[in-house]
C-alpha positions as CSV (number, residue, x, y, z in Angstrom):
1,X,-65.3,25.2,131.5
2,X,-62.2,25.2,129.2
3,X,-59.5,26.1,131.2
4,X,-60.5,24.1,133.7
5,X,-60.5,20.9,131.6
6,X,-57.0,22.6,130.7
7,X,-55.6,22.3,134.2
8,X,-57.3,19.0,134.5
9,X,-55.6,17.6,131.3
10,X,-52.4,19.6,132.5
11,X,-51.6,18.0,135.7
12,X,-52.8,14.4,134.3
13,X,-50.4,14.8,131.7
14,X,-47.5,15.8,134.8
15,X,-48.6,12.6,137.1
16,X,-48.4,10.6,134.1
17,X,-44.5,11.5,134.0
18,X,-44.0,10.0,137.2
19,X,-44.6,6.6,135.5
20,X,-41.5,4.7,134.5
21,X,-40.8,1.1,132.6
22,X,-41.9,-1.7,134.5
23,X,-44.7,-0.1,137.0
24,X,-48.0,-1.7,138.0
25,X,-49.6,2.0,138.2
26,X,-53.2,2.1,139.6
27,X,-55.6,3.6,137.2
28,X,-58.1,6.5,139.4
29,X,-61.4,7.5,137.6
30,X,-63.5,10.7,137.4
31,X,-62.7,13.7,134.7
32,X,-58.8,14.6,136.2
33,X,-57.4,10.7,135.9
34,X,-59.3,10.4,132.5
35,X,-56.3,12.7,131.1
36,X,-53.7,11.1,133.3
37,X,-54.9,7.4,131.1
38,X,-54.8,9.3,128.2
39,X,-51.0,10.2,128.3
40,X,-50.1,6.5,129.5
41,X,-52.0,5.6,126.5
42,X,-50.0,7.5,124.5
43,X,-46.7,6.7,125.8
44,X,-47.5,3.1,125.7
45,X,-48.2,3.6,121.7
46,X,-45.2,6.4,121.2
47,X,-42.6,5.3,123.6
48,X,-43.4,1.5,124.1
49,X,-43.5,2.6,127.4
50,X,-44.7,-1.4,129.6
51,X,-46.6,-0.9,132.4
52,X,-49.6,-3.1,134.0
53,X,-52.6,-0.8,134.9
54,X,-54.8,-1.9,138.1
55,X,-57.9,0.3,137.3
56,X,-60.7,1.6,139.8
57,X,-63.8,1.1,138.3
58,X,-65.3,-0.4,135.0
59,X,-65.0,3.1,133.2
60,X,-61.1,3.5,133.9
61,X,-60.7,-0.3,132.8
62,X,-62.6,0.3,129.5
63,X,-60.5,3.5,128.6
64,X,-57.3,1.5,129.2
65,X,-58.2,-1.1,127.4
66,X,-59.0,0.8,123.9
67,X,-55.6,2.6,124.8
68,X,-53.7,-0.7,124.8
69,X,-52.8,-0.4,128.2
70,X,-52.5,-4.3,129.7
71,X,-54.7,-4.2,133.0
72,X,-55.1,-6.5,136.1
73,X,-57.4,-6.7,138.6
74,X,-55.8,-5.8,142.3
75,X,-55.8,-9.5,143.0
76,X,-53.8,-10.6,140.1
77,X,-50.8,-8.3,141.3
78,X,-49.0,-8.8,144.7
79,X,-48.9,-4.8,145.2
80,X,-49.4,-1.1,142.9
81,X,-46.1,0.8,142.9
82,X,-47.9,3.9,142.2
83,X,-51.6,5.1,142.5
84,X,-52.6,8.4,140.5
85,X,-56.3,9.6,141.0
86,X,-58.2,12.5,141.7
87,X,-59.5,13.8,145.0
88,X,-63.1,15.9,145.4
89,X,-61.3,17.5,148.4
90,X,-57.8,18.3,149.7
91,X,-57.2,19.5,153.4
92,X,-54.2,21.5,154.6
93,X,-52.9,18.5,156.6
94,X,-53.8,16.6,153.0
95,X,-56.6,14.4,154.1
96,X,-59.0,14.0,151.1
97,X,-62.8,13.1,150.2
98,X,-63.0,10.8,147.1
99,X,-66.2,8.6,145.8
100,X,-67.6,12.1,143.4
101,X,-67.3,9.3,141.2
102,X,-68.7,6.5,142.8
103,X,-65.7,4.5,142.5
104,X,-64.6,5.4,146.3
105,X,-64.5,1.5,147.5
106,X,-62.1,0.3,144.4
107,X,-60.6,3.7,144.9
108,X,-59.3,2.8,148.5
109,X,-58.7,-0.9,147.5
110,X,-56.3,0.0,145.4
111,X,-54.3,3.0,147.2
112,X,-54.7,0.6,150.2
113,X,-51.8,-2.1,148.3
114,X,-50.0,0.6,146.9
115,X,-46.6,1.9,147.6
116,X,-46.9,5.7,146.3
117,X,-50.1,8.2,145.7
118,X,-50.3,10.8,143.7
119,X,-53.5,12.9,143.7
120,X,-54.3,14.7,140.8
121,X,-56.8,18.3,141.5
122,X,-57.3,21.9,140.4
123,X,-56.4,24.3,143.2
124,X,-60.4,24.7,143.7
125,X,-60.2,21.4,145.5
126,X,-57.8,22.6,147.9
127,X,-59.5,23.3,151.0
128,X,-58.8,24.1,155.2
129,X,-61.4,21.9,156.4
130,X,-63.1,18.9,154.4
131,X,-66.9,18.6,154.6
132,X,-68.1,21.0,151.7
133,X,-68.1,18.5,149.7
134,X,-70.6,15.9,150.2
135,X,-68.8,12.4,152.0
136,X,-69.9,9.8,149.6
137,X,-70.5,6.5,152.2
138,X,-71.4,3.0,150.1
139,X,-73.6,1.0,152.1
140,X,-75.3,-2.5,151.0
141,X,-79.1,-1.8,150.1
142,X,-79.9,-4.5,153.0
143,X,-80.8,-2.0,155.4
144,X,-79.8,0.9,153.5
145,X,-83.0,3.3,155.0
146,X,-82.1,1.8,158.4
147,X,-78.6,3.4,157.9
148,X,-80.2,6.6,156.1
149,X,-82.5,7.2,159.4
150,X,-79.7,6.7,161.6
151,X,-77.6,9.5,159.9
152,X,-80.9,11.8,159.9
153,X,-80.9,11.3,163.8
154,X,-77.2,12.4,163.8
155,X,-77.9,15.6,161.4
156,X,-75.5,14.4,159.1
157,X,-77.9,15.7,156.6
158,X,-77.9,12.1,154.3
159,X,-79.5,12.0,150.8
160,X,-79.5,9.2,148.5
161,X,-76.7,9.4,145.0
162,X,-79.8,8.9,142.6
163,X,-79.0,8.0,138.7
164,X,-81.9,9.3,137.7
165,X,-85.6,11.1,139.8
166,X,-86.3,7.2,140.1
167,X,-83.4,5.3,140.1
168,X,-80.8,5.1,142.9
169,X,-77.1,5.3,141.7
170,X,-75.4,2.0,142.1
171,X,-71.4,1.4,142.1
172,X,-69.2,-1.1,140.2
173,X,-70.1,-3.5,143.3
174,X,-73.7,-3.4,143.0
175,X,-74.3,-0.8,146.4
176,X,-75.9,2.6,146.7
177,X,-74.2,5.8,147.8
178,X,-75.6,8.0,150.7
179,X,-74.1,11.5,150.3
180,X,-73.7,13.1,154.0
181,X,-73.6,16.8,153.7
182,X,-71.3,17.9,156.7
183,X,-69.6,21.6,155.6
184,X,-67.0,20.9,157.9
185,X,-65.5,17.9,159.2
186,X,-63.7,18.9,162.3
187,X,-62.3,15.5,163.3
188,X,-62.3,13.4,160.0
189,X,-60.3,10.5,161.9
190,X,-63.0,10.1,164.2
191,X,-65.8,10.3,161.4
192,X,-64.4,7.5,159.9
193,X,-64.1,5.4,162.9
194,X,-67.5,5.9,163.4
195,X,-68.8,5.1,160.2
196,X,-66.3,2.1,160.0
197,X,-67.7,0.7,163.0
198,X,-71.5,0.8,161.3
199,X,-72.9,-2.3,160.2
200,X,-73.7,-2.1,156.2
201,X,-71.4,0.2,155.5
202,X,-68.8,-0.7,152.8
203,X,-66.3,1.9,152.8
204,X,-66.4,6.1,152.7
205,X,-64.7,8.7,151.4
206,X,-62.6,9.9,154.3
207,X,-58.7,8.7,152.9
208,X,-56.9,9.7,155.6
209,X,-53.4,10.1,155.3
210,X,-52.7,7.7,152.4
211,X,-51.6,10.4,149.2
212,X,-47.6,11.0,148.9
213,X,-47.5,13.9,146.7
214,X,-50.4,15.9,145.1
215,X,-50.5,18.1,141.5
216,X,-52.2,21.4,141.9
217,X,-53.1,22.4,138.6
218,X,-52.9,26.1,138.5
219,X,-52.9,29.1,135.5
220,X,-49.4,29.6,135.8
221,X,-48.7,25.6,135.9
222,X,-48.5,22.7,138.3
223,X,-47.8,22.8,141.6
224,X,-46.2,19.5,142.9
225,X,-46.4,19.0,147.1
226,X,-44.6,16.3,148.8
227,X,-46.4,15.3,151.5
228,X,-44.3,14.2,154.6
229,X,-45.8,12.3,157.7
């Protein structure tokens, strides 16, 4: 588990040095963005490096806050000049899954108003197809088994994100998480106009070609791919 914090910390600590004076940088959340915080944090203290952070959930707001990092909300700015988060999946025509985390809807909020993205993975996330990874969709709990049936009847093979045996997971907006396990998603664009088009769903995971420029951490170093549309 070391070395893979080690890439994780590695290719946080590279995104972080695309951040220059003066940017409103949005703040991603899970394990790979923690370390990307963490070296803005420090170049805020050791380089008086000013920057306004927009982050993605409550977690990524509370670490930038102890770091000294000034924050606003993605309302109080009139755009992000650069996103940096991590993805749970990567295809080769750099679509991605996000929401691992539960932060997907301020996740695409964000990258939604912002000029660059940069996601941040190791090279496991890296795939040919998405759909291994469980698509995270945040639906309101106002009909939520309505919407869970519904994706039983499609063989989307849906289970509730659970906090604990009991409890269902809620996000930062107060919703649950159904986790649709696909294993491969041939048309994601379609996928998400379909689940779009669903009544009680809030947003998914599917962030179709939004990122700019991903950081592959690997053993030998990181691996920066601009992405051109």
């Amino acid at each position: 588990m070391g070395k893979q914090l080690n890439l994780k910390e590695m290719v946080g600590i590279k995104a972080a040095s695309y951040v220059t004076d003066g940017m409103t940088v949005g703040l991603g959340t899970g394990s790979t963005a923690y370390y990307m915080i963490e070296e803005l944090g420090r170049r805020v203290k050791e380089e008086n490096l000013k920057i306004v952070g927009v982050p993605t959930s409550y977690a990524s707001k509370k670490q930038a806050e102890a770091l000294n990092i000034p924050v606003k909300t993605i309302d109080q700015v009139n755009y992000v000049d650069l996103t940096i988060d991590g993805a749970d999946e990567i295809s080769h025509d750099f679509h991605g899954i996000k929401g691992g985390g539960a932060a997907l809807l301020f996740e695409k909020v964000v990258a939604t108003y912002s000029k660059e993205i940069i996601w941040i993975v190791d090279e496991s996330k890296m795939v040919d197809k998405l759909g291994r990874f469980p698509l995270p969709v945040e639906v309101i709990p106002y009909g939520q088994d309505q919407l869970f049936r519904l994706f039983q009847e499609k063989n989307y093979h849906p289970s509730f994100r659970m906090e604990s045996e009991e409890v269902l997971k809620q996000t930062d907006s107060g919703n649950s998480i159904i986790d649709l396990q696909l294993d491969c998603i041939d048309d994601p664009i379609a996928l998400a106009n379909e689940l779009d088009s669903l009544v009680g769903v809030v947003e998914h995971g599917l962030f179709l070609s939004m990122v700019d420029r991903v950081i592959i951490g690997k053993e030998s170093g990181p691996e920066v791919l601009e992405v051109t549309r």
